[in-house]
C-alpha positions in Angstrom: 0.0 0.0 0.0 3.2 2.2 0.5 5.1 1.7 -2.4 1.7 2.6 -4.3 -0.6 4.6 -2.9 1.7 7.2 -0.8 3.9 7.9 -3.4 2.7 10.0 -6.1 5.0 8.8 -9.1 4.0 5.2 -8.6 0.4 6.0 -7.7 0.7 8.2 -11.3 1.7 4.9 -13.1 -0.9 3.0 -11.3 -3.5 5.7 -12.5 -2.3 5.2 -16.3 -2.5 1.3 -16.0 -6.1 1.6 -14.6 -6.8 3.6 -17.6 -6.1 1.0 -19.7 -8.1 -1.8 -18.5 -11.5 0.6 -17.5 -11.4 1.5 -21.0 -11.7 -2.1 -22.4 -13.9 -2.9 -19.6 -16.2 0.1 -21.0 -16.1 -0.3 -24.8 -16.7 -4.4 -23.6 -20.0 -3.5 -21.7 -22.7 -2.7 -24.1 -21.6 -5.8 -26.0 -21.9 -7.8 -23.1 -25.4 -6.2 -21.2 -26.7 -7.5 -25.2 -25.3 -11.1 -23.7 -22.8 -11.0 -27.1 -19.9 -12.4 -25.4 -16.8 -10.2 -27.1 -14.0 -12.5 -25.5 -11.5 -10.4 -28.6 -11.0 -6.8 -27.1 -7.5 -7.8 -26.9 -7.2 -8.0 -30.5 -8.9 -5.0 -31.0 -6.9 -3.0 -29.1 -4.1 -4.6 -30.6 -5.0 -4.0 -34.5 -6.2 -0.5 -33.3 -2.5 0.3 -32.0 -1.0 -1.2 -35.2 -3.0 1.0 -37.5 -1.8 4.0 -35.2 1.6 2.8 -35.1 1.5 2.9 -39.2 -0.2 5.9 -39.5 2.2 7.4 -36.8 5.3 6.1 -38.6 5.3 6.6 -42.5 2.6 10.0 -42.0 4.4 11.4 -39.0 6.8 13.6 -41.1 4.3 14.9 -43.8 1.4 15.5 -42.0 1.1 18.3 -39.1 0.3 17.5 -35.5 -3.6 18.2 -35.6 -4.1 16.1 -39.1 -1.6 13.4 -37.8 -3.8 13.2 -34.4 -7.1 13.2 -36.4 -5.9 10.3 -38.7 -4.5 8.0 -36.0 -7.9 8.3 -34.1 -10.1 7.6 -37.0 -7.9 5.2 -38.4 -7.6 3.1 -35.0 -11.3 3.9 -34.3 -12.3 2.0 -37.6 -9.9 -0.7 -37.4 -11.5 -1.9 -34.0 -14.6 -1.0 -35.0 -14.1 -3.5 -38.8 -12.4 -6.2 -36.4 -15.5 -6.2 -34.3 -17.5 -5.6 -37.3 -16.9 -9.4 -38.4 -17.8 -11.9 -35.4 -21.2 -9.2 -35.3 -21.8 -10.3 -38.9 -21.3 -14.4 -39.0 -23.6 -13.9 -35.8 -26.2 -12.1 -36.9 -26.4 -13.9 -40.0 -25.5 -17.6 -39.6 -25.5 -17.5 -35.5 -22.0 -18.6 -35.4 -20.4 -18.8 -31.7 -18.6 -15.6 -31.2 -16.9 -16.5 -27.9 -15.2 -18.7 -30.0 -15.1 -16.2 -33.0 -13.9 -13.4 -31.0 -11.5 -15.4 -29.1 -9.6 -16.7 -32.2 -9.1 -13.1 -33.9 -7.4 -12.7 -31.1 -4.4 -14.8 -32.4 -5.0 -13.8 -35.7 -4.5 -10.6 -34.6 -1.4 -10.9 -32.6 0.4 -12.5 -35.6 -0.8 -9.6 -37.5 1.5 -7.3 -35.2 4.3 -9.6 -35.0 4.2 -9.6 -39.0 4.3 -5.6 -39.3 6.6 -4.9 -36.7 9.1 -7.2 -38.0 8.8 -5.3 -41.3 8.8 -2.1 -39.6 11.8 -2.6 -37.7 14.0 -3.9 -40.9 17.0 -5.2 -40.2 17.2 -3.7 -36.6 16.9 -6.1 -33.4 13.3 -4.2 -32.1 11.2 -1.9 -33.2 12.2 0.0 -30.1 10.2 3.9 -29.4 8.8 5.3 -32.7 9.5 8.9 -33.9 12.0 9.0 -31.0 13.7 11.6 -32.8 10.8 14.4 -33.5 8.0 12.6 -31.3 6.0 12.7 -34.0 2.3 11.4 -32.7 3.0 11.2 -29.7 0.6 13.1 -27.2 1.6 16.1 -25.6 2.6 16.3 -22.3 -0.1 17.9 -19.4 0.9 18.1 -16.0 4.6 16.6 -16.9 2.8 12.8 -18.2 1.8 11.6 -21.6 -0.7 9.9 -20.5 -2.8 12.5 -18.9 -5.0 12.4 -21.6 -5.3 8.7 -21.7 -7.0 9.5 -17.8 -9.1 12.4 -18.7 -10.3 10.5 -22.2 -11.0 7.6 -20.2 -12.7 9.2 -17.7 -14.9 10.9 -20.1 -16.0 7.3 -21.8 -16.9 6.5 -18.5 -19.8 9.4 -17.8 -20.8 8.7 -21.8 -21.2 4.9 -21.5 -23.1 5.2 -18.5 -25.5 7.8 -20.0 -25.3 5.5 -23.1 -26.8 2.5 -21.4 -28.9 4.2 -18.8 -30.8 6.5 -21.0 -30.5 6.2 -24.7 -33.0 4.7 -27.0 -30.1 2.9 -28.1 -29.1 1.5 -24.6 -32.5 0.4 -24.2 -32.8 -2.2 -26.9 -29.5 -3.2 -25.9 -31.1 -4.7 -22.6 -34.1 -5.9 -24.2 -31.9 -7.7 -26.6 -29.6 -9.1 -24.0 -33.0 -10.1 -21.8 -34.6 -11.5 -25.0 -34.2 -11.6 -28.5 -37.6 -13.0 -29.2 -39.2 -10.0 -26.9 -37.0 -7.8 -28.9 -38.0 -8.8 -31.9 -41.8 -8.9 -30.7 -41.7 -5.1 -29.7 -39.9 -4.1 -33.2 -36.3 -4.3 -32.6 -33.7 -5.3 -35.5 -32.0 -7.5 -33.9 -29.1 -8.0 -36.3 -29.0 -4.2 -36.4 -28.7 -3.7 -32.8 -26.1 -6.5 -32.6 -23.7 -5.1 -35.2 -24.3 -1.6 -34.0 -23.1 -2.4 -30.6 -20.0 -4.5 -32.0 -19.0 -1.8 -33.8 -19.2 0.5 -30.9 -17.6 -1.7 -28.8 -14.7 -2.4 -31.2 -14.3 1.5 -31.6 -13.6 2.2 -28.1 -11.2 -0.6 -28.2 -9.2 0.8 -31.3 -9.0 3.9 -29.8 -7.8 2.2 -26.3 -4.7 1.4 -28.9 -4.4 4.5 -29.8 -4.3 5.7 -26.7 -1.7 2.9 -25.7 0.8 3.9 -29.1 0.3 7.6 -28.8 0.5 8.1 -24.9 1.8 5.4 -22.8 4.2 3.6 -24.7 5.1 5.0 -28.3 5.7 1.6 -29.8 3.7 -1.3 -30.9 4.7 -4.9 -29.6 2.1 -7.9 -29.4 2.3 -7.3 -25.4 0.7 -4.0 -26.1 -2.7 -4.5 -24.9 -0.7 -6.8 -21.6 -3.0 -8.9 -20.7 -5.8 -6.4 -20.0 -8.4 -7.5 -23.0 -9.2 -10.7 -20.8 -8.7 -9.1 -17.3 -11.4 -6.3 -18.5 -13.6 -9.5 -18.8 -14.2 -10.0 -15.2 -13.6 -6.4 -14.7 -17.1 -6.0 -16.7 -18.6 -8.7 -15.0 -18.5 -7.9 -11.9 -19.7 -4.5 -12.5 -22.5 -5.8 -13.7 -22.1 -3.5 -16.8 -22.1 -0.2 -15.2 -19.7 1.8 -15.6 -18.6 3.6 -12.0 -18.1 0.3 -10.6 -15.7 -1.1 -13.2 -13.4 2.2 -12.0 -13.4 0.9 -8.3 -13.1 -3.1 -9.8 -10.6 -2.4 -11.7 -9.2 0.1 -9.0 -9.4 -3.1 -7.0 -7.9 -5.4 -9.1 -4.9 -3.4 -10.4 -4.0 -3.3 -6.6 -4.3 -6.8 -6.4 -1.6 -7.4 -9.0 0.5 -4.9 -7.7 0.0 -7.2 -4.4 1.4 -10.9 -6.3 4.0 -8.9 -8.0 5.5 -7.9 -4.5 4.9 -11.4 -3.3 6.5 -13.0 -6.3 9.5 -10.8 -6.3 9.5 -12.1 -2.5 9.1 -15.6 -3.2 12.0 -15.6 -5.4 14.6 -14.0 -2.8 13.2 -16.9 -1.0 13.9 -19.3 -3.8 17.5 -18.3 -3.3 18.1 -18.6 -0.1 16.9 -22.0 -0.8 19.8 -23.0 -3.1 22.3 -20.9 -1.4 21.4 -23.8 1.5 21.9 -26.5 -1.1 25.2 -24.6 -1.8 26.2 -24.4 1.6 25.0 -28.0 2.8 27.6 -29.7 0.0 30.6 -27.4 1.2 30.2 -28.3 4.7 29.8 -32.1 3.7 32.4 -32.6 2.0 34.3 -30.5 4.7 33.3 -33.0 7.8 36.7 -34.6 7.3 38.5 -31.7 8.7 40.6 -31.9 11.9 39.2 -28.7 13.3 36.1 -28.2 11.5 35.0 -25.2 13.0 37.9 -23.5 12.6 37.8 -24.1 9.4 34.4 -23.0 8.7 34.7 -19.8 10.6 38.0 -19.7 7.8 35.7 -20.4 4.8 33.4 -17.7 5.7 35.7 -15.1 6.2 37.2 -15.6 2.6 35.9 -13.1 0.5 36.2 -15.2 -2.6 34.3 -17.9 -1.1 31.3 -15.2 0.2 32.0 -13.3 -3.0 31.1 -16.6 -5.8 27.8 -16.9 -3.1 26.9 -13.3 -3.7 27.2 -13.9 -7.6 25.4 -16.8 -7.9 22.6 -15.2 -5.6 22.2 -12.1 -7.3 22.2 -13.9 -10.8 19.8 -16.2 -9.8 17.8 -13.3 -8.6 18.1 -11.8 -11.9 17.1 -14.8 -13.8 13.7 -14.7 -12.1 12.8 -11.2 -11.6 14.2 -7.8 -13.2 16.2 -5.9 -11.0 16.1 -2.8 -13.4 12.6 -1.4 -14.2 11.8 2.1 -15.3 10.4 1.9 -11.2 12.8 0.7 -9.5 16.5 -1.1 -8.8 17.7 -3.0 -7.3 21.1 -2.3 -5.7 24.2 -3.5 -3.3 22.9 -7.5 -3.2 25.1 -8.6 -0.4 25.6 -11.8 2.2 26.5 -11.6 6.0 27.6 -15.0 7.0 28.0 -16.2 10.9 29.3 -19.1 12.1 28.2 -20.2 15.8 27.5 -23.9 17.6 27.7 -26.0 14.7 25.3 -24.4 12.1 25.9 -21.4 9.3 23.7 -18.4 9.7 23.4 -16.3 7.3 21.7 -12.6 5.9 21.0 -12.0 2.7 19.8 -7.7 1.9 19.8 -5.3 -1.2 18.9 -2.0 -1.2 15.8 -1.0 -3.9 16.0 2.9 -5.1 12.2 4.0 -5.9 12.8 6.7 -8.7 10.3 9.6 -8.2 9.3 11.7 -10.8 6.0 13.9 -11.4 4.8 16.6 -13.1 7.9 16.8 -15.0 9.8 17.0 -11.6 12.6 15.0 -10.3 12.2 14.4 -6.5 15.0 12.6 -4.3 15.0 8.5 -4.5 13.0 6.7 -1.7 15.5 3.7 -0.8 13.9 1.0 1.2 16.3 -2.5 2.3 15.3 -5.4 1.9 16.3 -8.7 4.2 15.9 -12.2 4.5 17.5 -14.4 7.3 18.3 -18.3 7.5 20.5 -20.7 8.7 21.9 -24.3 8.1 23.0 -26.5 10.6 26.8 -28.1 9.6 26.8 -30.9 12.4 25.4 -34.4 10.3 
């Protein structure tokens, strides 16, 4: 709740990941209060970024800042709108499944990405940051953060969906389509119509999520754009029960909760560590019971710096191997072992220091350092 919440660069970055997911989770409501289960607003997010990226990329030098902005919006908005567009069709006309429909563009999408960016990049390793060098497309900075507008846009879609659903004509045959088709189609309704309609809503808001993704939190495309949060904003939706002011606490809720298994897995593989560093430690003493004076020469062995030193090394590149210990957050810094030897057993402290950058409204503020320690122990007398 600290590292988060009481600090205002990190509760910033949790702000523009929340954005994120509560806009899928609002262009995937109206779709879902019609019971039309859109499982692929991860792929519409997706192809909606790639059609920005492009746009961004081989327009960004010829076309000035307003027209450039207008084209990535319309283009993205209609590229998730055409992706939804097609599940809405083969169900309307030939009742195809589209959890299953949905779900597979998903992957059809992704390869799609993976395809252009490997063309766009050429013969460079990664596509890396795009228009790095005249930032071209990407959104301008309010408050010292890109992503600003990504909060006050999503914020916006969340008054307008709710309004939407609550008292439009519109959001009205929604629910009587999602309580009953054949009720809907008894009081007049075009089925098909409303079903294609709301598809292509809801694929719109998704293409613009990418948009908002490319032009304002990340400035590349990747197949990890959309992270995950197409599926998450599932259950975020769900448990709103479609409306709109309880996905932002949901996903509130939920981005908190990841935050949460992140800290415990980074925990949980110090832990891991420790673990092996006892296998390590076990075999050296074993093989060392034939000693004259072994504790003499374990309090010898311990002193060594070599000896601590290789422990150290393999401890910190175990470490590394199974979490990062350099994040645009955080590092991770000065990974060191105390060893003790007293009445027949090794004890032992492992600690690093992690450096929390801060940064905010295009201020730098001093580091907040925090240490980290773990204890254990391993008995030497077999």
């Amino acid at each position: 709740w600290n590292g988060t919440f009481m600090n205002t660069t990190r509760f910033s970055w949790a702000l523009r990941d929340l954005s994120t997911l509560l806009c899928i989770a609002i262009a995937l409501a109206p779709a879902f209060k019609m019971r039309f289960w859109n499982i692929g607003g991860e792929g519409q997010v997706l192809i909606g970024g790639l059609v920005a990226a492009l746009i961004m990329v081989y327009f960004g030098s010829s076309l000035p800042a307003p027209l450039l902005f207008a084209a990535m919006v319309i283009g993205s908005v209609l590229a998730g709108a055409i992706w939804a567009f097609v599940p809405a069709w083969f169900k309307s006309r030939w009742n195809t499944n589209e959890t299953l429909f949905t779900l597979m563009m998903n992957y059809v999408a992704t390869s799609i990405v993976a395809c252009m960016t490997n063309i766009m990049r050429g013969q460079a390793s990664s596509l890396g940051t795009l228009n790095k060098a005249t930032k071209a497309g990407w959104l301008p900075v309010i408050n010292g953060q890109r992503y600003t507008i990504n909060i006050i846009v999503v914020l916006v879609l969340t008054f307008a969906m709710y309004a939407y659903l609550k008292y439009s004509k519109q959001g009205y045959e929604i629910s009587v389509v999602g309580e009953s088709e054949n009720t809907a189609r008894y009081a007049g309704i075009n089925v098909s119509r409303v079903m294609i309609r709301t598809m292509l809503l809801s694929g719109a808001i998704c293409g613009l999520c990418g948009f908002l993704v490319v032009a304002g939190k990340d400035q590349t495309i990747s197949t990890n754009s959309a992270g995950g949060n197409g599926f998450t904003a599932i259950i975020v939706a769900w448990l709103a029960k479609f409306n709109t002011f309880y996905m932002m606490l949901i996903s509130f809720l939920l981005l908190y909760a990841s935050i949460r298994i992140t800290c415990i897995n980074i925990r949980n593989g110090a832990k891991m560590e420790l673990n092996n560093l006892s296998g390590t430690i076990y075999a050296d003493t074993y093989r060392s019971q034939r000693e004259t004076n072994f504790e003499e020469y374990l309090n010898t062995l311990y002193s060594s710096n070599d000896y601590t030193d290789m422990l150290e090394a393999t401890v910190a590149g175990g470490l590394d191997s199974k979490i990062p210990l350099s994040t645009e957050d955080y590092k991770v810094s000065d990974i060191s072992l105390e060893f003790n030897v007293e009445d027949g057993r090794v004890e032992y402290i492992f600690y690093c220091d992690v450096e929390f950058y801060v940064q905010m409204f295009g201020h730098s503020y001093p580091a907040i350092t925090q240490r980290v320690e773990l204890t254990g122990y391993h008995n030497t007398k077999f």
